[in-house]
MARDRENTOR-43717 format. One record per residue (C-alpha): residue in one letter; x, y, z; residue number from 1. Coordinates in steps of 0.5 Angstrom, whole numbers, plus 500, padded with zeros to 3 digits. Each point is the difference from the previous one (the first is absolute). Example, Ala and Ser with C-alpha at 12.3 -4.5 7.8 and 13.67 -1.06 7.14 Angstrom:
REM residues 2
<node "A"; <525; 491; 516>; 1>
<node "S"; <502; 507; 498>; 2>
//
This chain:
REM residues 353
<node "X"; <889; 037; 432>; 1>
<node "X"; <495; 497; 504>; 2>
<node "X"; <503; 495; 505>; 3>
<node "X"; <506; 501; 503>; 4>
<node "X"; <501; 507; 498>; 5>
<node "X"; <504; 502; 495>; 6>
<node "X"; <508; 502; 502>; 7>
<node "X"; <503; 507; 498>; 8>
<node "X"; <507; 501; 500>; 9>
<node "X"; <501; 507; 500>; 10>
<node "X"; <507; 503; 497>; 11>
<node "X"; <502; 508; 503>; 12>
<node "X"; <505; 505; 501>; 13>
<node "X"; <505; 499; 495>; 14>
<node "X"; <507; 503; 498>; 15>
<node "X"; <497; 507; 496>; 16>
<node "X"; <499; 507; 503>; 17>
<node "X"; <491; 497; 501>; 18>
<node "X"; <503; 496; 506>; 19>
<node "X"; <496; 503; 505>; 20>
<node "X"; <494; 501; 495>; 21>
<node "X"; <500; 493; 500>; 22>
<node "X"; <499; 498; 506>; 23>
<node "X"; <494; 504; 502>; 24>
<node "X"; <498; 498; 493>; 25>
<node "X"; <500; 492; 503>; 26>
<node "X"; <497; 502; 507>; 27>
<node "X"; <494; 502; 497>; 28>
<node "X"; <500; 495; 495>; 29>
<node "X"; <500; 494; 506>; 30>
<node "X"; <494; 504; 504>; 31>
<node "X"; <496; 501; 494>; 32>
<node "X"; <501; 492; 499>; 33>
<node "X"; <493; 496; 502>; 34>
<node "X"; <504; 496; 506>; 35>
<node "X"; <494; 494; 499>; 36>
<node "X"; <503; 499; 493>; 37>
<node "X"; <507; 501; 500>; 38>
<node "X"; <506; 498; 504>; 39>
<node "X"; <506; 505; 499>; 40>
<node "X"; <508; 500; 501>; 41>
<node "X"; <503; 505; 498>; 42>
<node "X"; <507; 501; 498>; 43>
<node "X"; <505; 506; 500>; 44>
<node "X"; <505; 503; 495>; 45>
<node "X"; <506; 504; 504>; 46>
<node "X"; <502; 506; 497>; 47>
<node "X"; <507; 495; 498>; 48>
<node "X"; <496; 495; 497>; 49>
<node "X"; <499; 495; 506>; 50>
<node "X"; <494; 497; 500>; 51>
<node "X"; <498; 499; 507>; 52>
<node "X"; <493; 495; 503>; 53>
<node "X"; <499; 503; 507>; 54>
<node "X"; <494; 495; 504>; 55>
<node "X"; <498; 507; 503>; 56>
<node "X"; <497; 500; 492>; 57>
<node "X"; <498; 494; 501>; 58>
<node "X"; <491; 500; 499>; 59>
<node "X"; <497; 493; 500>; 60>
<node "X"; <493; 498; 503>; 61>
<node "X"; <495; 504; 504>; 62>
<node "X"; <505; 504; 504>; 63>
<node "X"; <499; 507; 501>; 64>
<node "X"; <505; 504; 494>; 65>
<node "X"; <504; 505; 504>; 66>
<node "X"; <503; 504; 493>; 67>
<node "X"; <505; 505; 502>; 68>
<node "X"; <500; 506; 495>; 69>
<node "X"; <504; 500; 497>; 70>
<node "X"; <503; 494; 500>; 71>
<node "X"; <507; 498; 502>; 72>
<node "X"; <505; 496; 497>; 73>
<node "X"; <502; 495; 504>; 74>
<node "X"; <503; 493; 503>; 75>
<node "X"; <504; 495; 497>; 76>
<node "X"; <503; 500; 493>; 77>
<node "X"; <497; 495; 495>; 78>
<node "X"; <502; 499; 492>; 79>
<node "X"; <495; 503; 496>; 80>
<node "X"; <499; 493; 496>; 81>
<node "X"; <497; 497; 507>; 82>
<node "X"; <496; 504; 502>; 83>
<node "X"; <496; 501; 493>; 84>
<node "X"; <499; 492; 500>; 85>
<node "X"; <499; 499; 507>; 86>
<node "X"; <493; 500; 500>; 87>
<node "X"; <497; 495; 496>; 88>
<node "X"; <494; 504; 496>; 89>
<node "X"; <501; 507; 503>; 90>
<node "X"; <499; 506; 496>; 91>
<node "X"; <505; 504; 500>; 92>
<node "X"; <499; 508; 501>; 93>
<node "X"; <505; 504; 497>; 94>
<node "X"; <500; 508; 504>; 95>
<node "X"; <507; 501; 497>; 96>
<node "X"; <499; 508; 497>; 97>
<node "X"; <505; 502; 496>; 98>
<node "X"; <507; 496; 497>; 99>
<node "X"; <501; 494; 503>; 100>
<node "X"; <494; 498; 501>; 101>
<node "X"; <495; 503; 495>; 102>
<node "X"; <504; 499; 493>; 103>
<node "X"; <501; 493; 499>; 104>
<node "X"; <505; 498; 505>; 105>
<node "X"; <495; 496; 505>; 106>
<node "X"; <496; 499; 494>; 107>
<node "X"; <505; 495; 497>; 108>
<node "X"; <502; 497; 507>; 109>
<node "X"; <493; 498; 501>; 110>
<node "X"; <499; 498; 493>; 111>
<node "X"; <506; 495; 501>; 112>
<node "X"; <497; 498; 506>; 113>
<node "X"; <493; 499; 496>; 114>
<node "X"; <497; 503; 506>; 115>
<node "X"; <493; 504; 499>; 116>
<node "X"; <502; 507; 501>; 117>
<node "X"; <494; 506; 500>; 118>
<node "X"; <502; 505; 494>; 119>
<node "X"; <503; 501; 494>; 120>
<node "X"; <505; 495; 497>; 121>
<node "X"; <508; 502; 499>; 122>
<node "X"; <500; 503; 493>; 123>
<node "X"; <493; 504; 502>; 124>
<node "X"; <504; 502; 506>; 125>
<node "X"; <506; 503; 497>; 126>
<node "X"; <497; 504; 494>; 127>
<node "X"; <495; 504; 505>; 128>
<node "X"; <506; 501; 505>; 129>
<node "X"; <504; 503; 494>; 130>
<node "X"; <497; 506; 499>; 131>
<node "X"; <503; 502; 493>; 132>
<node "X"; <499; 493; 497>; 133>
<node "X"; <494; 500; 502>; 134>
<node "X"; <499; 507; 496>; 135>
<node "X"; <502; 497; 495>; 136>
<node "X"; <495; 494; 500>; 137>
<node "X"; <494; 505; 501>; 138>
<node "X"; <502; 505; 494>; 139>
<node "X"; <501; 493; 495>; 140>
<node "X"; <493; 499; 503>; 141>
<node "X"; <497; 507; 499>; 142>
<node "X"; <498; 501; 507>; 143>
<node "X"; <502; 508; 500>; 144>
<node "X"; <504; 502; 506>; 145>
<node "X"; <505; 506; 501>; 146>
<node "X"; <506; 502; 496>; 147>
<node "X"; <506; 496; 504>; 148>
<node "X"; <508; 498; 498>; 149>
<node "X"; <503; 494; 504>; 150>
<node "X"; <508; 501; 501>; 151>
<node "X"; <505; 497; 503>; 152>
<node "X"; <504; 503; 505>; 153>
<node "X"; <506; 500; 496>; 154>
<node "X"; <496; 505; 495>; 155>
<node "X"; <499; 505; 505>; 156>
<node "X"; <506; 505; 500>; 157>
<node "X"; <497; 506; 502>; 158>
<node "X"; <502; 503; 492>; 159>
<node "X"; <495; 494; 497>; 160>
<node "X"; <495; 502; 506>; 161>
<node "X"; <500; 508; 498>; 162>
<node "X"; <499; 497; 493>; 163>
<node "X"; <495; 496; 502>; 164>
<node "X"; <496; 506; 505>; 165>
<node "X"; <501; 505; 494>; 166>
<node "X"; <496; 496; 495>; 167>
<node "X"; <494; 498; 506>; 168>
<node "X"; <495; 506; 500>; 169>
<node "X"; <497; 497; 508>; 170>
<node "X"; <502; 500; 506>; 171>
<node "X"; <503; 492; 500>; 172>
<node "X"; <499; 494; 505>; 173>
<node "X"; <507; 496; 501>; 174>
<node "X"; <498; 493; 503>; 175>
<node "X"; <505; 494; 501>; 176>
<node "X"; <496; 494; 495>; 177>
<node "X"; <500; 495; 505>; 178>
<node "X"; <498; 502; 505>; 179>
<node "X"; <493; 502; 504>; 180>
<node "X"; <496; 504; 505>; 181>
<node "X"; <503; 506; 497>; 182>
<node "X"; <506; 499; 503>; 183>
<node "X"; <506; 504; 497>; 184>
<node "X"; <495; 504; 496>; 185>
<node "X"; <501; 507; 499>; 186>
<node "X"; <496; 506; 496>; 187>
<node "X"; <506; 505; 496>; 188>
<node "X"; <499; 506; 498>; 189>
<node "X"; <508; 502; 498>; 190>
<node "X"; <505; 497; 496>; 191>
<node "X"; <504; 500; 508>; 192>
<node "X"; <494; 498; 502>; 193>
<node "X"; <500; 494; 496>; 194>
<node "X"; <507; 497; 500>; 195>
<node "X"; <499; 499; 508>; 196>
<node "X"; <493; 497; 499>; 197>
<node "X"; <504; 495; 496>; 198>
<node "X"; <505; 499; 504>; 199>
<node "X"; <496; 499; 506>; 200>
<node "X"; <496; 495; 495>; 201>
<node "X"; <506; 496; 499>; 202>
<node "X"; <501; 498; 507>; 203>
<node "X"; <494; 495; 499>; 204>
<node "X"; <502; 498; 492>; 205>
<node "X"; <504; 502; 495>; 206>
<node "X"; <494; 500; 495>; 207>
<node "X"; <497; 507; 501>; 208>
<node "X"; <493; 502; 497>; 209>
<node "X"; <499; 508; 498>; 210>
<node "X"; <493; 501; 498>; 211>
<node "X"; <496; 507; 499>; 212>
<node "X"; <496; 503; 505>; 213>
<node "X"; <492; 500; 500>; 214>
<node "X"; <495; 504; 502>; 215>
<node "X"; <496; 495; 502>; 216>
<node "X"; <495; 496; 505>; 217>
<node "X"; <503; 494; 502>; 218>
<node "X"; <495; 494; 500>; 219>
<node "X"; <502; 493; 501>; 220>
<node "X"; <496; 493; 498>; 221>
<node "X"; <501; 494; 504>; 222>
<node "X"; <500; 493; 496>; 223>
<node "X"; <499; 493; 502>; 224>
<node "X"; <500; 493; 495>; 225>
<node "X"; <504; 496; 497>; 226>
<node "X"; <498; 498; 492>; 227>
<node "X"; <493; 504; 502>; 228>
<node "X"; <501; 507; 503>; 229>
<node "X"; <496; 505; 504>; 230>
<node "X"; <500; 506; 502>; 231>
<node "X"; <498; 504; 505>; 232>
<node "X"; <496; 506; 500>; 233>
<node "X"; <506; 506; 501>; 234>
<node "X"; <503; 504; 504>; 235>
<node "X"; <503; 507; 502>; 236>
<node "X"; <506; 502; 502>; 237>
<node "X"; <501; 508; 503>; 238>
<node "X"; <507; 501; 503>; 239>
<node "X"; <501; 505; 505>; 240>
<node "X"; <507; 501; 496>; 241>
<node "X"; <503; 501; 494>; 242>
<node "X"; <498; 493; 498>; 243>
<node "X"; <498; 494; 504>; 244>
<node "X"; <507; 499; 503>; 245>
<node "X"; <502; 494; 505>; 246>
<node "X"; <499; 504; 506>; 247>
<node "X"; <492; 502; 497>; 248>
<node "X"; <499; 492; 500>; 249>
<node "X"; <503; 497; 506>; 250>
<node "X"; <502; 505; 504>; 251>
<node "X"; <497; 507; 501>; 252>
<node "X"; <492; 497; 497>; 253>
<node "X"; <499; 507; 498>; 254>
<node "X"; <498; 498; 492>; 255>
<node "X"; <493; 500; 499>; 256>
<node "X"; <496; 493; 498>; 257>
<node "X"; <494; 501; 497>; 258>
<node "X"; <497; 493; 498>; 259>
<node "X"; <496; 499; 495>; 260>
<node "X"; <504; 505; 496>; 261>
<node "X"; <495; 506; 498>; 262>
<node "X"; <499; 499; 492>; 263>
<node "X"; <495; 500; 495>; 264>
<node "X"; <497; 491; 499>; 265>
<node "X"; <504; 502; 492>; 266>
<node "X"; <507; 501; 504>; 267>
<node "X"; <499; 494; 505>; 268>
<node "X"; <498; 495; 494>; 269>
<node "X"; <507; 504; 496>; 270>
<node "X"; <505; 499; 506>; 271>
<node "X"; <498; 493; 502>; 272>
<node "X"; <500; 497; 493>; 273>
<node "X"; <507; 504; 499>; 274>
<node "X"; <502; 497; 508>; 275>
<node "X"; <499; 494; 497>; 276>
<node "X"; <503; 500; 494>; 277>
<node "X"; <507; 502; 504>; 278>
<node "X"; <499; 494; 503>; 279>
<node "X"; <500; 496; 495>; 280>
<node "X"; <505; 503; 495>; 281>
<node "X"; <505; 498; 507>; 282>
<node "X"; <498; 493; 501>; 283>
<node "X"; <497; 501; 507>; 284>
<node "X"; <496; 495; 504>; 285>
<node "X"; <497; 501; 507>; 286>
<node "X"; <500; 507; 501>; 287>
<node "X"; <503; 507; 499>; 288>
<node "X"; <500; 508; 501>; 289>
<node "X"; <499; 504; 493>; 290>
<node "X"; <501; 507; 501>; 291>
<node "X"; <498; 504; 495>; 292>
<node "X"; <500; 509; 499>; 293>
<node "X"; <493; 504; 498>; 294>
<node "X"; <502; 506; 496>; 295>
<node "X"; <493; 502; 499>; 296>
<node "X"; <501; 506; 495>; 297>
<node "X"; <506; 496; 497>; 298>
<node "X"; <501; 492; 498>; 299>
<node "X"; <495; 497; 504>; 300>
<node "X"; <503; 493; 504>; 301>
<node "X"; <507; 499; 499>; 302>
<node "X"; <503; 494; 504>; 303>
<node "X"; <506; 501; 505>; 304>
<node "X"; <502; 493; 503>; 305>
<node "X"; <497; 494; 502>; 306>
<node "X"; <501; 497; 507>; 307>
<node "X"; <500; 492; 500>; 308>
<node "X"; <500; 500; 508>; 309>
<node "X"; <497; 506; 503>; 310>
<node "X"; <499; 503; 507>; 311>
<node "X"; <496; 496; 504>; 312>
<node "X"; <501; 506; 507>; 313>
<node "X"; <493; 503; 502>; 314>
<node "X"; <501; 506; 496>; 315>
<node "X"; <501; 496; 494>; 316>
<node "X"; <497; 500; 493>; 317>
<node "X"; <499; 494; 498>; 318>
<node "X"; <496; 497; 505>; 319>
<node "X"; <495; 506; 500>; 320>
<node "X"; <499; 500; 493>; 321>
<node "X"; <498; 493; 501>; 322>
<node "X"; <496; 501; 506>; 323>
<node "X"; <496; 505; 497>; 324>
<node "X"; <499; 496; 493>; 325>
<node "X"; <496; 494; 506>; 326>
<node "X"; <506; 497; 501>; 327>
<node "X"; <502; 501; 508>; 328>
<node "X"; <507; 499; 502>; 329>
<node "X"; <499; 492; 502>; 330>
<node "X"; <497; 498; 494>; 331>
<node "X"; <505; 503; 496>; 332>
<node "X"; <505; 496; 504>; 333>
<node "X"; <496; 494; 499>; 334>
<node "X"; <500; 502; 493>; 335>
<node "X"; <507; 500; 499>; 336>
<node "X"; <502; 493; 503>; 337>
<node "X"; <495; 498; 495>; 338>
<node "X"; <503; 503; 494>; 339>
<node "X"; <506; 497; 502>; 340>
<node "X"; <499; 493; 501>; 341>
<node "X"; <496; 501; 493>; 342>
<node "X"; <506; 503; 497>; 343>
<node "X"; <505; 495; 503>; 344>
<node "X"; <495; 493; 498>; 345>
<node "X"; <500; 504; 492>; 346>
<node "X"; <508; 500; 501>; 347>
<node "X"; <500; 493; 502>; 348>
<node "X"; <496; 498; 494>; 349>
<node "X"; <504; 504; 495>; 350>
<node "X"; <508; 498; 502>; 351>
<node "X"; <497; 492; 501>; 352>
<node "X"; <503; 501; 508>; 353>
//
């Protein structure tokens, strides 16, 4: 990492509705990035899948950077293998929100590749994207979370959906199991209600989550480790809405952050000994998002889900968690392509290659 300095692929875009939270989340990443220690291409994923390499994302010397935001997918078609191995010794930064990127897919090409890659491997990365298996993971590991059931949309007739709002006694969320940034996500408060929740819900997925309505504080915990996580202090999320919904989070900055969140030193201790627990039930390496409700009159801490490749954009928690634990934006950066290349060499030694 010292001399010369150390190359960064960036991957971004993609093919899921997290597209365009993409590439402002990889805009920022590449400005945080210190230009005295890394050189950076970057590689963008078309909304059909093709993998494009522009020279205008080509960051390389002691040029000054010039990042647009966010960052356009553009230039000459290239084959995904390629691109990954192209580099000999760079690290590769998947920005990938969402399937198609975040579940385990990039994650595989990367490790037939045996390229070092920042993140989770390919089994961590799909559990936490499939949020009804990852529920299930949780409740075998007695981690507490709210009462949910996890359909298929052929088991979403609107009689199975009546039988299932009358046995209910909340309000409900209806979200798509493999999806992020709350996108498709709906609060129902009627059996109509929720037969258009879930159709709306299967546009993203054909497995749909419904789970109980809280009256809760929403707090969130970021991780970052391989086989030693930490945990950040913890911080809050007040949406300006009914939750904290897609426009709240990139669109509108209306939701309110308070970083670090207001509990007592008993609470802090609790949700980052149980972050990091939900972490490492998931098998997640590098860094990852866990989200958590505070019924502060009802059952204390109950996990929501776990996001292996959380927003990076200035209104983002993950990095503001860190910067307020003492890790400011570039050092966690730098943090991050250490971990990588301490994963990779582990994996390396593991499978012999």
């Amino acid at each position: 990492m010292n001399s010369p300095r150390q190359m960064l692929v960036v991957l971004f875009g993609g093919q899921s509705a997290e597209h365009d939270v993409s590439r402002v989340t990889a805009s920022h990443v590449m400005r945080a990035a210190d230009p005295s220690r890394y050189d950076i291409v970057a590689i963008g994923i078309d909304r059909d899948g093709t993998w494009r390499m522009s020279p205008g994302h080509d960051w390389r010397g002691d040029a000054p950077r010039t990042i647009p935001e966010p960052l356009e997918v553009s230039g000459p078609a290239v084959d995904p293998s390629d691109a990954v191995t192209r580099h000999p010794g760079a690290v590769i930064v998947p920005l990938l929100h969402g399937p198609m990127g975040e579940d385990g897919t990039v994650q595989g090409l990367l490790e037939l590749a045996g390229v070092p890659y920042v993140g989770s491997g390919v089994l961590a990365s799909a559990l936490a994207m499939d949020k009804g298996l990852a529920k299930r993971l949780f409740a075998a590991a007695g981690i507490p979370q709210v009462g949910s059931t996890t359909l298929h949309y052929d088991e979403c007739s609107p009689k199975d959906l009546l039988v299932l709002w009358n046995e209910s006694t909340t309000d409900l969320f209806v979200k798509p199991a493999n999806m992020g940034s709350s996108v498709g996500v709906s609060r129902v408060s009627s059996p109509e209600e929720l037969v258009a929740a879930v159709d709306k819900a299967a546009r993203y997925d054909n497995w749909i989550v419904v789970e109980e309505a809280v009256h809760a504080r929403e707090i969130e915990v970021a991780v970052l480790g391989n086989r030693r996580p930490r945990a950040s202090l913890p911080g809050e999320i007040t949406p300006s809405k009914d939750f904290y919904d897609y426009e709240d989070k990139y669109v509108d900055d209306a939701a309110t952050l308070t970083v670090p969140a207001r509990l007592t030193a008993e609470q802090v201790k609790e949700v980052q000994s149980l972050a990091v627990r939900a972490y490492g039930v998931l098998r997640c390496e590098g860094m990852a998002r866990v989200d958590f409700f505070l019924e502060e009159e009802g059952r204390g801490f109950l996990i929501n889900e776990v996001n292996t490749i959380p927003g990076f954009t200035p209104i983002s928690m993950y990095p503001k968690m860190w910067e307020a634990s003492g890790l400011p934006y570039p050092a966690l950066i730098d943090e991050l392509v250490r971990l990588a290349l301490e994963r990779h060499a582990g994996t390396r030694r593991d499978t012999g290659r």
